[in-house]
SEGU-189542 format. One record per residue (C-alpha): residue number from 1; residue in one letter; x, y, z. Coordinates in steps of 0.2 Angstrom, whole numbers, plus 2048, in hexadecimal, padded with zeros to 3 digits. Layout:
N
<atom><resi>NUM</resi><resn>A</resn><u>X</u><v>Y</v><w>Z</w></atom>
...
END
This chain:
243
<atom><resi>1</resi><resn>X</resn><u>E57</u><v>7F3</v><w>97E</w></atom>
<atom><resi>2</resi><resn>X</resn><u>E69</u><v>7F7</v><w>981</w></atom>
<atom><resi>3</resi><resn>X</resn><u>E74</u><v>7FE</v><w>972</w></atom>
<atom><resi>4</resi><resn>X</resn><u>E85</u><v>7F7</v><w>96F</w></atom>
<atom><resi>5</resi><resn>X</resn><u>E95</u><v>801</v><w>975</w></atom>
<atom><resi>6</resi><resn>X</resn><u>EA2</u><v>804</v><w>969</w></atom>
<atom><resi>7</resi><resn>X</resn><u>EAD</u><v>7F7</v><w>96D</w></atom>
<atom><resi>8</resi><resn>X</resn><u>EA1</u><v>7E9</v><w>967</w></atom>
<atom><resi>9</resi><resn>X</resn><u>E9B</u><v>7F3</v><w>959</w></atom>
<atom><resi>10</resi><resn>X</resn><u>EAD</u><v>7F1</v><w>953</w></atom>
<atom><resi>11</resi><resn>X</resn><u>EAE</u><v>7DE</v><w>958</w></atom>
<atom><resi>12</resi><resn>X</resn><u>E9E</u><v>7DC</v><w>94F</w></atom>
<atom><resi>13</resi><resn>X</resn><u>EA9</u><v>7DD</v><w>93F</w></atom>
<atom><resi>14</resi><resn>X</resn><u>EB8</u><v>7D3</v><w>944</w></atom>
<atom><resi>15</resi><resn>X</resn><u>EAE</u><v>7C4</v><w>94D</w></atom>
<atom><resi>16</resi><resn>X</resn><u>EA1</u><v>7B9</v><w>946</w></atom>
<atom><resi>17</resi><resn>X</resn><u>E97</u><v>7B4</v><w>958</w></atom>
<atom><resi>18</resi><resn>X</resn><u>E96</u><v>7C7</v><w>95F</w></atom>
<atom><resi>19</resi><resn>X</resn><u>E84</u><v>7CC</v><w>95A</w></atom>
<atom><resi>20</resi><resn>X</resn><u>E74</u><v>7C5</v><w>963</w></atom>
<atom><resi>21</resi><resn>X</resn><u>E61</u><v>7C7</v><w>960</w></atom>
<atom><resi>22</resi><resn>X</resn><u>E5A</u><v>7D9</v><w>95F</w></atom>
<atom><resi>23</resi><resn>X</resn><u>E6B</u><v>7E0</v><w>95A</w></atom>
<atom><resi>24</resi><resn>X</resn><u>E70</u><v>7DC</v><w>96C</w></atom>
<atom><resi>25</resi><resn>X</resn><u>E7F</u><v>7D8</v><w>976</w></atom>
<atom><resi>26</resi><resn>X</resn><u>E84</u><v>7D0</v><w>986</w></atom>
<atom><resi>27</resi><resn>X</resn><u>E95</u><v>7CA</v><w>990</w></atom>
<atom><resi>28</resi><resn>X</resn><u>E96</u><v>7C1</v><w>99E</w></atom>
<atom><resi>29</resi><resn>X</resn><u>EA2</u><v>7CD</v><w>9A9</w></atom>
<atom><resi>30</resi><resn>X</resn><u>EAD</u><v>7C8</v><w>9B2</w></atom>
<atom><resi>31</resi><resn>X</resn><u>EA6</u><v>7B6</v><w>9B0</w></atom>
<atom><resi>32</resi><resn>X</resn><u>EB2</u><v>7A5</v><w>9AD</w></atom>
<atom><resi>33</resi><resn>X</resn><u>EB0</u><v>796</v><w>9A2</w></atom>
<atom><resi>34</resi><resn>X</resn><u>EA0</u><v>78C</v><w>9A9</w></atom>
<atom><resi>35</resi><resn>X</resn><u>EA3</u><v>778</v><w>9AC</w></atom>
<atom><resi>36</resi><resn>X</resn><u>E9E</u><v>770</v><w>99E</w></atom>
<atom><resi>37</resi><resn>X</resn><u>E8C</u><v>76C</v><w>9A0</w></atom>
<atom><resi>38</resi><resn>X</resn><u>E88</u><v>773</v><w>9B1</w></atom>
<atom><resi>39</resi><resn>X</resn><u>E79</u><v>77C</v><w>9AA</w></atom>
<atom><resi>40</resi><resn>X</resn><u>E72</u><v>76E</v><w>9A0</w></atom>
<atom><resi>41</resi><resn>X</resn><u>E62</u><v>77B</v><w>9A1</w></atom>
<atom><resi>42</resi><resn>X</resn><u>E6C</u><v>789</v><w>994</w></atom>
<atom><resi>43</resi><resn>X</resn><u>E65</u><v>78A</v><w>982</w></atom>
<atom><resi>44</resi><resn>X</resn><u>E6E</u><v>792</v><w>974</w></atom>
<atom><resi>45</resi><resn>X</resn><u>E61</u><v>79A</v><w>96A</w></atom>
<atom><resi>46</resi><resn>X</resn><u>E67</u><v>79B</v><w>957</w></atom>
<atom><resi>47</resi><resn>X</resn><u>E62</u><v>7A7</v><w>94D</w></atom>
<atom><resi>48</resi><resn>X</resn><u>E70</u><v>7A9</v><w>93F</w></atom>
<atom><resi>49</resi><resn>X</resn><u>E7F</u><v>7A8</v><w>940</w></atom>
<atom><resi>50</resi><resn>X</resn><u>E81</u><v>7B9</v><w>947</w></atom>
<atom><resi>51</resi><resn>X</resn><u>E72</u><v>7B9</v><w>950</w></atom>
<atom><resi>52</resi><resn>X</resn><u>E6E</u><v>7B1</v><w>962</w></atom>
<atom><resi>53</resi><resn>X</resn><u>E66</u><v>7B1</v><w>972</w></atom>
<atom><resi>54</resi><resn>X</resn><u>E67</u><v>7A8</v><w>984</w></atom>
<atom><resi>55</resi><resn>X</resn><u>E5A</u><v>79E</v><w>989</w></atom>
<atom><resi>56</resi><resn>X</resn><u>E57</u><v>790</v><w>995</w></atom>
<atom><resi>57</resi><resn>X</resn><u>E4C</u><v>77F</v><w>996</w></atom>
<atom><resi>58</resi><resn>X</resn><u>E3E</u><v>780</v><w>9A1</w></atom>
<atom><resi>59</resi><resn>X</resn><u>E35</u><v>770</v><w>99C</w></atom>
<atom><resi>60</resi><resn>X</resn><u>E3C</u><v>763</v><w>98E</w></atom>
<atom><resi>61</resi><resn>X</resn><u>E2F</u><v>76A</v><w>984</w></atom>
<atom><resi>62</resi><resn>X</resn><u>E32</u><v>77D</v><w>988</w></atom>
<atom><resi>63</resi><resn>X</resn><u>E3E</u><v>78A</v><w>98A</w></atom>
<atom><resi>64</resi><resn>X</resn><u>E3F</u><v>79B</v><w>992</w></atom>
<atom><resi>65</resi><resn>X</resn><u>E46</u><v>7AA</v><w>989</w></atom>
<atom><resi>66</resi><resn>X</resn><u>E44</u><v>7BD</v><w>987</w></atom>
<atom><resi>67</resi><resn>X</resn><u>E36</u><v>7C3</v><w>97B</w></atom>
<atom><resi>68</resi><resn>X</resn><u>E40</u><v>7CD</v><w>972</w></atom>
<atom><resi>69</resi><resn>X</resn><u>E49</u><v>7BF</v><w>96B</w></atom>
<atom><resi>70</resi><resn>X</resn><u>E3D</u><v>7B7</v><w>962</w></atom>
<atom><resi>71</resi><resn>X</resn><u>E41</u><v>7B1</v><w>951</w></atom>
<atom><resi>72</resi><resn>X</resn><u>E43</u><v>7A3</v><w>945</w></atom>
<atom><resi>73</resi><resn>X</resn><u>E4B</u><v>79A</v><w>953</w></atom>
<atom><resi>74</resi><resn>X</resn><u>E55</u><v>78A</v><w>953</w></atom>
<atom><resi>75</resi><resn>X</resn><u>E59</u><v>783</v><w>966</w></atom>
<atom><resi>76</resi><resn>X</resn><u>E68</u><v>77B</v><w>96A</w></atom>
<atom><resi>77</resi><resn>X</resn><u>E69</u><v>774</v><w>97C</w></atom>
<atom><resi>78</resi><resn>X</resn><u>E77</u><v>769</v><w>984</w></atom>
<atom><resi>79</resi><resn>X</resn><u>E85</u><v>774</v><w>97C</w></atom>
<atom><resi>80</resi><resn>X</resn><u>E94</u><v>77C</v><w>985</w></atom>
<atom><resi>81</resi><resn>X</resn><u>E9F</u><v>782</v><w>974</w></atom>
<atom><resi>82</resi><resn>X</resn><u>E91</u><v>787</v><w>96C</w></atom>
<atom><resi>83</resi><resn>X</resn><u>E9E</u><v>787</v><w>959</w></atom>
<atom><resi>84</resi><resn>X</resn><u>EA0</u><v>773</v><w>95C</w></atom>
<atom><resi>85</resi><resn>X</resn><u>E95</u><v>764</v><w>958</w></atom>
<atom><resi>86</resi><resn>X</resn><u>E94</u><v>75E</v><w>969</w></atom>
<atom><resi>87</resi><resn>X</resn><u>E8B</u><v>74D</v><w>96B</w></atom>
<atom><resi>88</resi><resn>X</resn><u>E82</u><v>754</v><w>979</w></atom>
<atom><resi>89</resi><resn>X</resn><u>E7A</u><v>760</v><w>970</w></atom>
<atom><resi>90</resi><resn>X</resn><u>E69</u><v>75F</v><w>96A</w></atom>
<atom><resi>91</resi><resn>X</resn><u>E63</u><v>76B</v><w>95F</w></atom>
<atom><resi>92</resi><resn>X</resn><u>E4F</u><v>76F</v><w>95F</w></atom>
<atom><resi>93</resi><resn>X</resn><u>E41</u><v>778</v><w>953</w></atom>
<atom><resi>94</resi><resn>X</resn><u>E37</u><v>785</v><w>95C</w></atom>
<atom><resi>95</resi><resn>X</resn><u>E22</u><v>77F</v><w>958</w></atom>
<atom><resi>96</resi><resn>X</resn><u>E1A</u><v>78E</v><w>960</w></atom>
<atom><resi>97</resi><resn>X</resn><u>E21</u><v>7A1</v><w>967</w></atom>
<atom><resi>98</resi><resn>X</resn><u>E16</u><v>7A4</v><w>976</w></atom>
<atom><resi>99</resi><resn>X</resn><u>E1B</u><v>7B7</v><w>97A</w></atom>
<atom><resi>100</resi><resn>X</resn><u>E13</u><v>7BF</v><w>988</w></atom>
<atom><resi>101</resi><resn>X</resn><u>E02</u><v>7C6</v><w>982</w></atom>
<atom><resi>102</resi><resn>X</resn><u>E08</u><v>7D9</v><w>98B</w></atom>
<atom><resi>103</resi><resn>X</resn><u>E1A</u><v>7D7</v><w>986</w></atom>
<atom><resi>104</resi><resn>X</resn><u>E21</u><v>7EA</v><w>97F</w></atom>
<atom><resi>105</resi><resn>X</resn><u>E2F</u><v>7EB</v><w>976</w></atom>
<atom><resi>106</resi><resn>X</resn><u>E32</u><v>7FF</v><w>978</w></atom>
<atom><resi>107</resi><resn>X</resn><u>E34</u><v>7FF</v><w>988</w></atom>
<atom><resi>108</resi><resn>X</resn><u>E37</u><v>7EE</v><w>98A</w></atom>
<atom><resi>109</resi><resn>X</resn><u>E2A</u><v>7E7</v><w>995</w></atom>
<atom><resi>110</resi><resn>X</resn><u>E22</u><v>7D7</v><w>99B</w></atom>
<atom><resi>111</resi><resn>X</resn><u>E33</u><v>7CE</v><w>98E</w></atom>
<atom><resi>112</resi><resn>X</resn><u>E30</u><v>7BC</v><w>990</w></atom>
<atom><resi>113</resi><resn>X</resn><u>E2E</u><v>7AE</v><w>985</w></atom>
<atom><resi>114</resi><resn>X</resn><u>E2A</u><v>79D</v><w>985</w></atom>
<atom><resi>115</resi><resn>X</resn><u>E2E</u><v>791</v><w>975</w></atom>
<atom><resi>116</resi><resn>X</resn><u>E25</u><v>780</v><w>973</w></atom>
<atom><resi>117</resi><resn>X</resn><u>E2E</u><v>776</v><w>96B</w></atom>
<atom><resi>118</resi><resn>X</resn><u>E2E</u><v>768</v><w>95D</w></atom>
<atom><resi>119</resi><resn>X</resn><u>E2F</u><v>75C</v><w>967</w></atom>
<atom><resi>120</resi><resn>X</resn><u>E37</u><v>757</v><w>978</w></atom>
<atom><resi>121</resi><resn>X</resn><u>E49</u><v>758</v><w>97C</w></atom>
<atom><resi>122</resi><resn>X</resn><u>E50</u><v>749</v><w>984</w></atom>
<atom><resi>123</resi><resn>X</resn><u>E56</u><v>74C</v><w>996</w></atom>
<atom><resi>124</resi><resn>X</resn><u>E65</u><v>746</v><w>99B</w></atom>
<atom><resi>125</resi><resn>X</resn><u>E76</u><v>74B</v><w>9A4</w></atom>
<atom><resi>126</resi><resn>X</resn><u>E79</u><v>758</v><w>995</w></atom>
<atom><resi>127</resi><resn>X</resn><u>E66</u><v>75D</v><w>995</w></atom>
<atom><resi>128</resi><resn>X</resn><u>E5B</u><v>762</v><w>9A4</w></atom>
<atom><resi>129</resi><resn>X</resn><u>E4E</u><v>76E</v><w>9A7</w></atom>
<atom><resi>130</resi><resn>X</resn><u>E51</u><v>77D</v><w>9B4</w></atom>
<atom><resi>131</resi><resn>X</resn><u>E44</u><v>77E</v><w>9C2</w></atom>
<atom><resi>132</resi><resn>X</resn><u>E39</u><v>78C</v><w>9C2</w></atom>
<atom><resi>133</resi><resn>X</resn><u>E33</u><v>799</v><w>9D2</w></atom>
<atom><resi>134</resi><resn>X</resn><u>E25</u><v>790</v><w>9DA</w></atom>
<atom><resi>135</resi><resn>X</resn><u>E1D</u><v>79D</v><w>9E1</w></atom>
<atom><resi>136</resi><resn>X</resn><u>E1B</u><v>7B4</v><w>9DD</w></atom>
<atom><resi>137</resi><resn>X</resn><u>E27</u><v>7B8</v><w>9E7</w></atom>
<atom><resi>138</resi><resn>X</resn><u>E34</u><v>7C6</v><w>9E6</w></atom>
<atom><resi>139</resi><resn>X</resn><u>E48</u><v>7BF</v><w>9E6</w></atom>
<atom><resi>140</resi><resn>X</resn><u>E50</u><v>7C7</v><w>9F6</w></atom>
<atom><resi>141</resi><resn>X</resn><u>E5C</u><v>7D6</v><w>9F4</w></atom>
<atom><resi>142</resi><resn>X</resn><u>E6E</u><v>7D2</v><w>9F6</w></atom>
<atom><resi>143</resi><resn>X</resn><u>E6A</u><v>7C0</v><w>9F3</w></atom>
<atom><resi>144</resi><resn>X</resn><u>E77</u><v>7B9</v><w>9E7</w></atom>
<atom><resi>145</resi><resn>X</resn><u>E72</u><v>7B0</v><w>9D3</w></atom>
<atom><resi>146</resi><resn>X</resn><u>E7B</u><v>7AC</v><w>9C5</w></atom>
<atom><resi>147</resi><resn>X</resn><u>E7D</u><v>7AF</v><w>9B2</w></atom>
<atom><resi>148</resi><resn>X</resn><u>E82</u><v>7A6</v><w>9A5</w></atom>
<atom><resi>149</resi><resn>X</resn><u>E85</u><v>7A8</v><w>990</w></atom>
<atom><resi>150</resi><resn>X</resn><u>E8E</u><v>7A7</v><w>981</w></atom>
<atom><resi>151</resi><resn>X</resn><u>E91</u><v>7BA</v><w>97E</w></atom>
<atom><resi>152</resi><resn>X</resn><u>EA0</u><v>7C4</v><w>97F</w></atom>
<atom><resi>153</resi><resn>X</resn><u>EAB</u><v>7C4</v><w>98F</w></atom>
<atom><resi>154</resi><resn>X</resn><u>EB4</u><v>7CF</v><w>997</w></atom>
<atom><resi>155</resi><resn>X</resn><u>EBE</u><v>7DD</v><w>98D</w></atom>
<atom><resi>156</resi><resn>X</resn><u>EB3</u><v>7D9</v><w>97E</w></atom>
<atom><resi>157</resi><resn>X</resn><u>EB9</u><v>7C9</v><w>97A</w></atom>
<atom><resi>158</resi><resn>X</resn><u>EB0</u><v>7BC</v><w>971</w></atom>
<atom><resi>159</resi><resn>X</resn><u>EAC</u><v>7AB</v><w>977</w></atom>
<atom><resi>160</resi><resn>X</resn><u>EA5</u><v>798</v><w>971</w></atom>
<atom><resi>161</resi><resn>X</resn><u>EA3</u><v>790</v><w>981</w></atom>
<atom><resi>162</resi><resn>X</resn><u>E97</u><v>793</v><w>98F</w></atom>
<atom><resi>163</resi><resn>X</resn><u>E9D</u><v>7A1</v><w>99C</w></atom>
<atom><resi>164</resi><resn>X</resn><u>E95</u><v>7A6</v><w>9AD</w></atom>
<atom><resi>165</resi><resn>X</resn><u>E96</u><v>7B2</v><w>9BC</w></atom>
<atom><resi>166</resi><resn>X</resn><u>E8C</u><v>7B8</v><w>9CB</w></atom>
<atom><resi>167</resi><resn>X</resn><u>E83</u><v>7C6</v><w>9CD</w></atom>
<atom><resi>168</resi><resn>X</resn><u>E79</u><v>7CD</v><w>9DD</w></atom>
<atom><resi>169</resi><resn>X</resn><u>E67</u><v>7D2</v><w>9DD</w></atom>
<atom><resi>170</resi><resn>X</resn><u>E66</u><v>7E4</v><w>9E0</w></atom>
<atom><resi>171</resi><resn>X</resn><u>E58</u><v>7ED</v><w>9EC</w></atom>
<atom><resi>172</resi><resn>X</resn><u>E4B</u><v>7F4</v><w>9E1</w></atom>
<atom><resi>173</resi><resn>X</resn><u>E4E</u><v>806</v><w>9E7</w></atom>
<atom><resi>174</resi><resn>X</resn><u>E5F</u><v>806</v><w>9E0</w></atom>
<atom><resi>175</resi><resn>X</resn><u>E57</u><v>7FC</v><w>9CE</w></atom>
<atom><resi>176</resi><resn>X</resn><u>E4D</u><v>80D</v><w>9CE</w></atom>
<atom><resi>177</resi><resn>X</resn><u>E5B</u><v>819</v><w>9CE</w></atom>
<atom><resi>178</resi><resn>X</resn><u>E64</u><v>810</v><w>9C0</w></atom>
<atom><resi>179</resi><resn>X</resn><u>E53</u><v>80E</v><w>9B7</w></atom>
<atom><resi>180</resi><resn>X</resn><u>E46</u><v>81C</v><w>9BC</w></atom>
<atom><resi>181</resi><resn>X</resn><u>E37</u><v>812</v><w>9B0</w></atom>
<atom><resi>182</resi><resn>X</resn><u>E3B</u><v>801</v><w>9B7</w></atom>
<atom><resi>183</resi><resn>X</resn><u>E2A</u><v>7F8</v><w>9B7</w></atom>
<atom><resi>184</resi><resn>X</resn><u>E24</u><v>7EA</v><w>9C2</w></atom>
<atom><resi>185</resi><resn>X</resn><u>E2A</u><v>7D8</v><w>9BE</w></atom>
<atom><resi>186</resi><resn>X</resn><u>E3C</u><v>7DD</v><w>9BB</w></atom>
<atom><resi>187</resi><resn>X</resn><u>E4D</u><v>7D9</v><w>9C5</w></atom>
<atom><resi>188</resi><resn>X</resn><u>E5C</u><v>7DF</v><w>9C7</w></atom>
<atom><resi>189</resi><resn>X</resn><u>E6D</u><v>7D9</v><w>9CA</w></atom>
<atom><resi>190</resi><resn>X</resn><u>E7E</u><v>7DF</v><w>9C9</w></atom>
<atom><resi>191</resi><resn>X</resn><u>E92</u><v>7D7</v><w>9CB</w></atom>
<atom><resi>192</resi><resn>X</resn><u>E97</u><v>7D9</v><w>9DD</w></atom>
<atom><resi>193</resi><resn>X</resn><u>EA3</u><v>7E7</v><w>9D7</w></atom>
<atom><resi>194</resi><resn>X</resn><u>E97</u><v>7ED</v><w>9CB</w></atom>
<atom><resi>195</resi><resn>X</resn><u>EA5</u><v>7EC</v><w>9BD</w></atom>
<atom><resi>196</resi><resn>X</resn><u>EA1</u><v>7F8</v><w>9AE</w></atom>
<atom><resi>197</resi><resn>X</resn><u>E9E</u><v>7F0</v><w>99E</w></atom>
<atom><resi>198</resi><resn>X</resn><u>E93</u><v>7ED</v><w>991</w></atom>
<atom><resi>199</resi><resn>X</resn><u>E85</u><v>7E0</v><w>997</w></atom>
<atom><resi>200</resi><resn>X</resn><u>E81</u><v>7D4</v><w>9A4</w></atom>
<atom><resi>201</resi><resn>X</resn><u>E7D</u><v>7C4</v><w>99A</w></atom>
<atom><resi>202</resi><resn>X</resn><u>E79</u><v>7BC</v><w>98A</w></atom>
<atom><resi>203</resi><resn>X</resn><u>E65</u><v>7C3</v><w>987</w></atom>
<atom><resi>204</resi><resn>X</resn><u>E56</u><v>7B8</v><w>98C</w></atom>
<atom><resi>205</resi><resn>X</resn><u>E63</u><v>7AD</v><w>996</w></atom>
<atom><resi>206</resi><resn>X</resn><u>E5E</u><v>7AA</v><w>9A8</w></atom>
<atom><resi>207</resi><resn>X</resn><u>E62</u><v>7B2</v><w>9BA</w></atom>
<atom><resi>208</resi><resn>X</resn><u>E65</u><v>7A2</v><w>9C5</w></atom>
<atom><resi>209</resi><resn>X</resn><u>E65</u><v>7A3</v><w>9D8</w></atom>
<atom><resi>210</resi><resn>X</resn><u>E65</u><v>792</v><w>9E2</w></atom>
<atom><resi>211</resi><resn>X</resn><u>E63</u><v>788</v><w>9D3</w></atom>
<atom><resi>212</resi><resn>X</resn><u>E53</u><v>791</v><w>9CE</w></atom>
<atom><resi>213</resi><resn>X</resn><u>E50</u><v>79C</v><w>9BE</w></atom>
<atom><resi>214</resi><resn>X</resn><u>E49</u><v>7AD</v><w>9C5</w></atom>
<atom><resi>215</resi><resn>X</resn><u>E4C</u><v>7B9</v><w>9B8</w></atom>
<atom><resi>216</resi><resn>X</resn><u>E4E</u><v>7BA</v><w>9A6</w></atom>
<atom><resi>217</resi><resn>X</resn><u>E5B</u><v>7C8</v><w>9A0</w></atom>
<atom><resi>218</resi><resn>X</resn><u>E53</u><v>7D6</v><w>996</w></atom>
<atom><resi>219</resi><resn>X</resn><u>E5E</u><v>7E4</v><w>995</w></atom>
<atom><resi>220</resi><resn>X</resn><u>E67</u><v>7F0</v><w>99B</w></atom>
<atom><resi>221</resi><resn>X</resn><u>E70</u><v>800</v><w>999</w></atom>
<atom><resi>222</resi><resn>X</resn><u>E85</u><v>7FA</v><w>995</w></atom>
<atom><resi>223</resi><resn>X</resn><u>E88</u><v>7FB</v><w>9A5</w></atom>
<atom><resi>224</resi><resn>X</resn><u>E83</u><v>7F3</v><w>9B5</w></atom>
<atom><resi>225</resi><resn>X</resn><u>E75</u><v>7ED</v><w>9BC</w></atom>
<atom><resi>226</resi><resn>X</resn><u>E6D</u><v>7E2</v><w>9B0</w></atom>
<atom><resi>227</resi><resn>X</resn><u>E5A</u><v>7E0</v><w>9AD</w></atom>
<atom><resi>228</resi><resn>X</resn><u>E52</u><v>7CE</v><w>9B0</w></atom>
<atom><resi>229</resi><resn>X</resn><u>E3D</u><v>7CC</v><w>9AC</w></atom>
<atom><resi>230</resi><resn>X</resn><u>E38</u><v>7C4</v><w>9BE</w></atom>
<atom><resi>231</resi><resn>X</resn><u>E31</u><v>7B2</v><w>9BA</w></atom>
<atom><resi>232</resi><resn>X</resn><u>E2A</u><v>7B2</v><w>9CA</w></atom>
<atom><resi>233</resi><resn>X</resn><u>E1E</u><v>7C1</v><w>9C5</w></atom>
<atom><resi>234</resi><resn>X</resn><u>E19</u><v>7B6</v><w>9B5</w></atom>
<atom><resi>235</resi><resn>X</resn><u>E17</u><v>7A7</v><w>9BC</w></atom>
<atom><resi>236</resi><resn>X</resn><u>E02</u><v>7A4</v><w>9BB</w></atom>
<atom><resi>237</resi><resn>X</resn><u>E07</u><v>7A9</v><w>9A7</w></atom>
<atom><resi>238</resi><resn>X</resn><u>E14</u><v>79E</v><w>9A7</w></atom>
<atom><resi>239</resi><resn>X</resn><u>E09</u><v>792</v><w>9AD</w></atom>
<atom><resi>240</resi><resn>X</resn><u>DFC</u><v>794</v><w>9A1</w></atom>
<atom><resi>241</resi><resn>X</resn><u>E04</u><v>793</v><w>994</w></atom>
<atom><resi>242</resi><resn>X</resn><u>E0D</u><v>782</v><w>995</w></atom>
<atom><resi>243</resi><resn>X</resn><u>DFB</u><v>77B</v><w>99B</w></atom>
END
């Protein structure tokens, strides 16, 4: 799991939304305000008040996130600023943490989640579950996604509302000079001009490319690329586990 850099260590104690789950960080770089509910899919998953994870709805009974954010979760989907009470948002008690069964956290491997919730949400135009990778299949280099988060944004600053930016999938060969031990079932992605910052996204939030969740970010090192756990790879789990 990354460390924090200095700068938010020392926003840590001037802003109340700077921390996320694990003692981890993330910012949306170079990213701009999102529409307001274009990704009816994102979740806000709450932890405290200074403590939270991305996470995306993959059923209106489940959601997708990163293993290493489980927690005494509360889900809050249809929000874009996450400090107002929205009527589209719904907020959502977790039933059952369905972590997968070879998940590591040191290093992190296999860091992916799945949350049953107390009940369904209810879909509407606020509220939608993202489609999932139909088949195990690799996403093509160069092939251009998407992140999305509540964390900090450029320059360290913090944000409420929901924030986005592309990235592009880097070749494997390149994802093992940056990270020697990198294991099968991860992705990685960078900003087009891999601009030098803390993170890559908000954790467990996902990697979109054409309108598909392929990856969940993980980690990575404060700087580009970011790691995403391959949802393809997963899939007959991920499968399973909702059966």
């Amino acid at each position: 799991m990354r460390e924090p850099c200095k700068l938010l260590i020392l926003l840590a104690l001037l802003s109340p939304t700077s921390a996320h789950a694990g003692a981890s960080w993330s910012e949306i770089v170079g990213g701009h305000e999102a529409k307001p509910h274009s990704r009816p899919y994102m979740a806000y998953l709450k932890r405290t008040n200074l403590d939270f994870c991305g996470g995306f709805l993959v059923d209106p009974g489940w959601v997708m996130t990163a293993a290493h954010c489980q927690g005494n979760l509360t889900v809050i989907l249809g929000a874009h600023n996450i400090h107002k009470q929205e009527a589209s948002q719904q907020r959502l008690a977790v039933q059952s943490y369905h972590p997968h069964p070879a998940y590591q956290d040191r290093p992190l491997v296999n860091d992916i989640l799945l949350l049953k919730l107390k009940g369904k949400a209810k879909v509407n135009k606020y509220v939608r579950a993202i489609g999932l990778p139909k088949f195990q299949r690799n996403v093509a280099p160069w092939s251009q996604c998407s992140i999305a988060g509540w964390g900090h944004i450029d320059q360290g600053k913090a944000t409420d509302k929901l924030f986005e930016t592309n990235v592009i999938i880097q070749p494997s060969k390149k994802c093992h000079s940056f990270n020697p031990g990198i294991t099968n079932g991860i992705i990685c992605a960078a900003s087009k001009y891999w601009v030098k910052d803390c993170s890559q996204g908000d954790d467990g939030g996902p990697l979109v490319c054409n309108r598909t969740a392929e990856g969940i970010f993980s980690y990575d090192f404060n700087h580009p690329p970011g790691f995403y756990t391959s949802i393809a790879y997963h899939l007959s789990w991920i499968k399973k586990t909702m059966k």
